[in-house]
C-alpha positions in Angstrom: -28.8 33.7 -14.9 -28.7 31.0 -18.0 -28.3 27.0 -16.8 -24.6 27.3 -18.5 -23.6 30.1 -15.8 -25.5 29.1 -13.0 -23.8 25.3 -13.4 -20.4 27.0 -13.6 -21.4 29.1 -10.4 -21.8 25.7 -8.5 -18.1 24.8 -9.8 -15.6 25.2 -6.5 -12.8 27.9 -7.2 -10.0 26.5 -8.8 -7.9 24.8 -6.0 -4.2 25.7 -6.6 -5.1 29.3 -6.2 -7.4 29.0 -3.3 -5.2 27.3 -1.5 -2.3 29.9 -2.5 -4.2 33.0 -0.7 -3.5 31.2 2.2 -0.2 32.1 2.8 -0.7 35.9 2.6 -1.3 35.1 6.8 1.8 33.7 7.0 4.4 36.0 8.8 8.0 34.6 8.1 8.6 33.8 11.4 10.3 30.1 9.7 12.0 30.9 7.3 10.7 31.1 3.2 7.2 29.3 2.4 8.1 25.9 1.5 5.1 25.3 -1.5 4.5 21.5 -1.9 1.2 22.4 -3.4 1.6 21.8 -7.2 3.7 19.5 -9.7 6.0 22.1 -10.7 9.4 21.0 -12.3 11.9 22.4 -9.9 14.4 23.1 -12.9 14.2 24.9 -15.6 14.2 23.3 -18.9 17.6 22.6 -20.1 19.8 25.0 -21.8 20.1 23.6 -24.6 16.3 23.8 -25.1 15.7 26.4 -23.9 17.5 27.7 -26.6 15.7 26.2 -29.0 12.1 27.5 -27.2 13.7 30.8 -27.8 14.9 30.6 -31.3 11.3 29.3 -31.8 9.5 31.7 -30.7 11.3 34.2 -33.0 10.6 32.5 -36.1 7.6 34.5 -37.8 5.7 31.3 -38.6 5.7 30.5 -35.1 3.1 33.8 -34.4 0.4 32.2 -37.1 -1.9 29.7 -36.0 -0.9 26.0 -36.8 -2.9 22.6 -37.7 -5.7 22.1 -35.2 -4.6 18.9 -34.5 -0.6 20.0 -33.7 2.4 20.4 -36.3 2.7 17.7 -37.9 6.5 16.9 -37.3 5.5 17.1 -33.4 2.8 14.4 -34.4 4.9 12.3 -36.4 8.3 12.3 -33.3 5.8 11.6 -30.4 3.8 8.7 -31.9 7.2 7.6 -32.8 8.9 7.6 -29.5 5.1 5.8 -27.9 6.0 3.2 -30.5 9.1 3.0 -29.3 8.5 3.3 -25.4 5.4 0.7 -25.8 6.8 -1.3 -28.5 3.3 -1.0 -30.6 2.9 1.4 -34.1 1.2 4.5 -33.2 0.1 6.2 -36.2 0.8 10.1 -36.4 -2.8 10.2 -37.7 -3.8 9.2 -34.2 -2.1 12.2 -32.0 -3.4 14.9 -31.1 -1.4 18.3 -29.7 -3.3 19.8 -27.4 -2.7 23.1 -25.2 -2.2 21.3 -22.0 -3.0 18.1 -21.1 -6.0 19.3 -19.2 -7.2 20.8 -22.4 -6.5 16.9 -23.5 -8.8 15.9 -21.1 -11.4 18.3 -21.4 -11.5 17.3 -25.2 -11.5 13.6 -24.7 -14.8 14.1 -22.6 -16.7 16.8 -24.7 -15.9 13.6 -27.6 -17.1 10.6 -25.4 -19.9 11.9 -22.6 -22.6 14.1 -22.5 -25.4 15.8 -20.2 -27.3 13.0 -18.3 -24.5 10.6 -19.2 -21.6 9.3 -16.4 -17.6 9.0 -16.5 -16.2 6.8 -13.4 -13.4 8.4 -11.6 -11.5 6.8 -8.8 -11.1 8.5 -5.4 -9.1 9.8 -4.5 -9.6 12.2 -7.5 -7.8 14.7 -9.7 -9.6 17.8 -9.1 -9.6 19.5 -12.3 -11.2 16.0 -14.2 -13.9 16.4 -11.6 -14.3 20.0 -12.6 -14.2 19.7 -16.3 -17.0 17.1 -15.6 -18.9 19.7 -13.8 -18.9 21.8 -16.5 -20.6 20.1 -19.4 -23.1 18.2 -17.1 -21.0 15.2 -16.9 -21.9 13.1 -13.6 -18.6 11.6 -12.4 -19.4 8.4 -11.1 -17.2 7.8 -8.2 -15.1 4.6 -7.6 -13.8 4.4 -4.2 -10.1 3.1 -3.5 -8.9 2.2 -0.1 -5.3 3.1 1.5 -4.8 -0.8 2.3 -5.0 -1.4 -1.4 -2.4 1.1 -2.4 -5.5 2.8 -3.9 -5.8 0.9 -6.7 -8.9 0.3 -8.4 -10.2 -3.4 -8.7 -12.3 -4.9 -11.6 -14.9 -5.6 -9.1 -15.2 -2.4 -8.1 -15.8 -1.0 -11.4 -18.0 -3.7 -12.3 -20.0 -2.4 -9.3 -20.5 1.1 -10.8 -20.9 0.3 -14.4 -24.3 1.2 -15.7 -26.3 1.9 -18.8 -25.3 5.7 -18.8 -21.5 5.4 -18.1 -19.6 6.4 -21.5 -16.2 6.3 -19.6 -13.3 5.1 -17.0 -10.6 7.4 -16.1 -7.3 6.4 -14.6 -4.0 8.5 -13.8 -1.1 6.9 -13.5 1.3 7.3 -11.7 -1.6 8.8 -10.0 -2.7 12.4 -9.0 -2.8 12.8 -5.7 -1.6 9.4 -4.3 1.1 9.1 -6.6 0.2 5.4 -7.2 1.5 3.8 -9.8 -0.9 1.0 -11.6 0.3 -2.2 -12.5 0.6 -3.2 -15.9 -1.8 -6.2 -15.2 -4.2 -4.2 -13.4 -4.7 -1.8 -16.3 -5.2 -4.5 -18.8 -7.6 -6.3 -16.7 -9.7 -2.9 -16.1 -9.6 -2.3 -20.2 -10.7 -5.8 -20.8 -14.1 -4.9 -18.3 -14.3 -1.6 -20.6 -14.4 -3.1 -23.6 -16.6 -6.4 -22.5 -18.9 -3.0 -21.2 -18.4 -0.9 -24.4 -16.9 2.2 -22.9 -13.7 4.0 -23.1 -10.8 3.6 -21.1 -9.0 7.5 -20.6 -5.2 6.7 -19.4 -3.7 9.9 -18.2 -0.3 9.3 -17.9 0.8 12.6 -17.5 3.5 11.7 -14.9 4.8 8.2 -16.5 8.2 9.4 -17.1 9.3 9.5 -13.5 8.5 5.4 -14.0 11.8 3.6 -12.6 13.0 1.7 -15.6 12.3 1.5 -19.0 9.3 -1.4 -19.2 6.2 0.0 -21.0 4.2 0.8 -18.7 0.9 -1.2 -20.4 0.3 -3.4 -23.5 -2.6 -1.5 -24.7 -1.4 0.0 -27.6 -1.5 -3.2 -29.1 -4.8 -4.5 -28.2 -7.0 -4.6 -30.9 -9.4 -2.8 -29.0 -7.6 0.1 -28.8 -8.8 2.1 -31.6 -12.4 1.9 -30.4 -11.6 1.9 -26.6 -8.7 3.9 -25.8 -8.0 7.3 -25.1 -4.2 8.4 -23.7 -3.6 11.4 -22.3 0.1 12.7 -21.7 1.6 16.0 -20.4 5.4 17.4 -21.8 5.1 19.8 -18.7 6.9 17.6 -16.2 9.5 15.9 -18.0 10.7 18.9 -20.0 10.5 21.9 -17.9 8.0 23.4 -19.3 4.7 24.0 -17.7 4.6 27.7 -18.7 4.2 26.6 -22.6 1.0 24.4 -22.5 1.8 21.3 -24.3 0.3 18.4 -24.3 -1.3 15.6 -26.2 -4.0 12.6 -27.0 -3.8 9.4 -28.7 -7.1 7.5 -30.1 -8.4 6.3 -33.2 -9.1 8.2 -35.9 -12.7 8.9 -35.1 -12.3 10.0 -31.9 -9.2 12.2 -33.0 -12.0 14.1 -35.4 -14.1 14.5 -32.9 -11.4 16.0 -30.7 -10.3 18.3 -33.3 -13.7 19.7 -33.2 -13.0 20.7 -29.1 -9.9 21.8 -29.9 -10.1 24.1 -32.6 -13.2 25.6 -30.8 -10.8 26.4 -27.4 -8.3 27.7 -28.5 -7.6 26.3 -32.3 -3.9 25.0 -31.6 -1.2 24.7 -29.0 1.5 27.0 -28.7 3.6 27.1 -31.8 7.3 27.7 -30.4 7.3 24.4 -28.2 5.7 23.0 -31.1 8.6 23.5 -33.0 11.4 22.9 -30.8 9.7 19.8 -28.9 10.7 16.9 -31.7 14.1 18.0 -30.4 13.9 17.8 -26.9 11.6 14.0 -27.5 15.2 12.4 -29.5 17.9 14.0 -28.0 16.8 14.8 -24.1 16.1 10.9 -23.1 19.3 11.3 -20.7 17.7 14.3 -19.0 14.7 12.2 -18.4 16.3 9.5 -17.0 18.5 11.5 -14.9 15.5 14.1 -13.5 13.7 10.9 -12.6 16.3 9.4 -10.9 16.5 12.6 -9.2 13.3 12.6 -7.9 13.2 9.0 -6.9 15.8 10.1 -4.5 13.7 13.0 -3.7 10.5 10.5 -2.6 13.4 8.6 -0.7 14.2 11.7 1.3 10.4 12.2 2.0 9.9 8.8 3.3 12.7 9.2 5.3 11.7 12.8 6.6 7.6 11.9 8.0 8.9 9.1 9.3 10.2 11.1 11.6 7.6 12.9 12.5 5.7 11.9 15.3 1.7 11.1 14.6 1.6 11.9 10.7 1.7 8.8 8.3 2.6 8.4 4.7 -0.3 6.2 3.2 1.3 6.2 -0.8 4.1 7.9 -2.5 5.1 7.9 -6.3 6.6 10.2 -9.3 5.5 13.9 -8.1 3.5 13.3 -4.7 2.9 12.0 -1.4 -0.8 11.6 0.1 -0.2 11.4 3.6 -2.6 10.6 6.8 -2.4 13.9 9.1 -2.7 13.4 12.9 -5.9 15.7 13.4 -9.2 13.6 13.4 -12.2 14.8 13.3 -10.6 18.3 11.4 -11.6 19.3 8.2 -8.3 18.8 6.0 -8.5 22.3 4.3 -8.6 23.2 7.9 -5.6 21.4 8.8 -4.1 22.6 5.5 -4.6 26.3 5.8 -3.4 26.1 9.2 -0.1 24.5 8.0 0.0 27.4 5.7 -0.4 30.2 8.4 1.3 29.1 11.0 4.2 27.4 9.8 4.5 28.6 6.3 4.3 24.7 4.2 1.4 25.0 1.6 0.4 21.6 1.0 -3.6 20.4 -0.7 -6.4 19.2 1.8 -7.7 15.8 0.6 -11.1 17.4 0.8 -9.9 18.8 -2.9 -10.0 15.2 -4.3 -13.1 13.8 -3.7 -15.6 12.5 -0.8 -13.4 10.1 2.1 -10.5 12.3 2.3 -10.8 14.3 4.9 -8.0 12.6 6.7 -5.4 13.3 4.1 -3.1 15.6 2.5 -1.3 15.8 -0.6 2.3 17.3 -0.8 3.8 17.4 -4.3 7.4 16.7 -3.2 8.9 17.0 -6.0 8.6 20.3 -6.8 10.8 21.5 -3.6 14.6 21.2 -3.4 16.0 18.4 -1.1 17.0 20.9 1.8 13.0 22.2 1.5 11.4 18.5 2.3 13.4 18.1 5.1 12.6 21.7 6.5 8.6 20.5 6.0 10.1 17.6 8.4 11.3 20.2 10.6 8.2 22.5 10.7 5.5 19.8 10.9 7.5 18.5 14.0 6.8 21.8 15.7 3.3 21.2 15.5 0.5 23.3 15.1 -3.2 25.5 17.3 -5.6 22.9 16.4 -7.1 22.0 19.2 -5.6 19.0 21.3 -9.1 17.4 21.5 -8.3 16.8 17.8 -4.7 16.2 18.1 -4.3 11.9 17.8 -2.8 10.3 20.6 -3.3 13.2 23.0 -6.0 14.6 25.8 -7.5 17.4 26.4 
């Protein structure tokens, strides 16, 4: 076996579908599986649009490749609308399209770290950055967060990490899985350690237009650092419907962008034409249907809160844009245990914090968002039923 395969052997599975062969034990006896288990949009994109994805994908240019680096009228409307959103120029010349924003991801890292070099990611974790790190030999330096602070970083924290070998500081926000949401202060303060260090801050803010209002969510667009220092990362799966059609994209300066495009055209040369073309679109004329689909699922997370509280022994620890990362009531038991269980016996397929770094084991992540409002209070239902772990196990009870 080369070192390439056998490090990719040592990778986990992928989680969404490990955790989705779980239900195949689950009989029905409830009702439909209720699947909290990825941020899916609940809707489909709207009409209008969809239209347009369709016309798209008719048009014979559509079927050629397209610029590594994305078409360039897709460029040109997002950096303006980040301008706009963030009230700081964003050059065209410094986007990227990319096929996902994971494949945003993975390119920011194969530009900024290499073997025997580190890249600090809070914990709880996204699971797919800790994988892509896996991969190319990336150690992912972990930063611990605590529930009592919301799980937010702090500058001392990092500062207690930082070393000779780290190229890099993640953060998601809203975050993936707590669903935290970062203050604009914090960030800034964590960029400032990052530049004083000379690493690279990567802001995925995949999730940022479920925000509630219409503040930018940073100032860092405007720092002068920000060419050097500062990679963002954004998904137009959420907030357009439109996971299926791989779209995503990166802002940095204009030497990191050509080393990016170097990743990208090596993975799979260019995103997806037909969103391509009818995204610039959907970016001017669909801010109502991203205002009102937020709204929609603030409500949602409202419902939620409402929902556990109600459920005896279980506690919700943080709750923002797509998720909730809840306490479960079973110590001592493995979350995936606790998670596959939930799955088989009473049909909810929800993540084990075990997916999202070391310290989770009492958690779970449940991607509310994704489930109509009748579903999340039919998880409130079910989890009130309870469950076969043993009682031993079971807080607040004896054997």
């Amino acid at each position: 076996m080369t070192p390439a395969a056998s490090r990719l052997a040592r990778i986990s599975a992928p989680p969404i579908a490990r955790a989705a062969r779980w239900v195949a034990s689950y009989d029905g006896r409830h009702g439909p599986l209720v699947d909290c288990s990825q941020a899916v949009p609940s809707d489909p994109p709207p009409p209008a649009f969809a239209e347009r994805l369709a016309l798209a994908a008719a048009e014979p240019a559509a079927a050629r490749y397209g610029p590594v680096l994305g078409d360039p009228v897709l460029r040109a409307t997002y950096a303006g609308h980040v301008s706009a959103r963030y009230g700081a120029r964003v050059p065209a010349a410094h986007v990227a399209i990319t096929a996902g924003c994971n494949q945003a991801f993975f390119a920011a890292i194969l530009a900024l770290a290499g073997p025997s070099e580190a890249v600090v990611l809070p914990t709880p974790w996204y699971f797919n950055h800790l994988m892509s790190l896996e991969m190319l030999g990336v150690e992912a330096r972990a930063l611990p967060t605590r529930a009592e602070d919301g799980f937010l970083p702090t500058r001392e924290g990092l500062a207690g990490v930082l070393d000779e070998r780290v190229r890099a500081l993640v953060l998601v926000t809203p975050n993936n899985p707590t669903g935290a949401v970062y203050p604009p202060a914090l960030i800034e303060d964590l960029f400032e350690l990052c530049v004083a260090r000379g690493i690279v801050l990567v802001l995925d803010e995949t999730y940022r237009d479920f925000l509630e209002g219409e503040a930018a969510p940073h100032r860092l667009f405007a720092h002068p650092a920000a060419e050097t220092h500062l990679v963002s990362l954004y998904s137009f799966s959420k907030a357009y419907a439109i996971p299926g059609h791989r779209v995503g994209a990166l802002i940095g300066g204009p030497a990191f962008v050509a080393q990016a495009e170097k990743a990208i055209d090596c993975v799979q040369i260019c995103a997806p034409r037909p969103p391509q073309v009818a995204l610039p679109w959907a970016i001017e004329h669909l801010a109502d249907h991203r205002r009102e689909a937020a709204g929609r699922i603030r409500r949602r997370a409202e419902l939620f809160v409402r929902t556990l509280a109600a459920v005896p022994g279980w506690r919700l620890e943080q709750i923002g844009a797509y998720f909730a990362y809840v306490a479960h009531p079973c110590r001592g038991v493995a979350s995936e245990t606790v998670a596959e269980t939930l799955a088989r016996e009473l049909g909810l397929l929800v993540l084990p914090g075990s997916f999202f770094g070391p310290g989770q084991e009492g958690h779970l992540r449940i991607a509310f968002a994704n489930v109509a409002d009748a579903a999340i209070v039919e998880l409130g239902r079910r989890l009130s039923l309870g469950f076969s772990l043993s009682p031993v196990s079971r807080e607040g009870e004896a054997a």
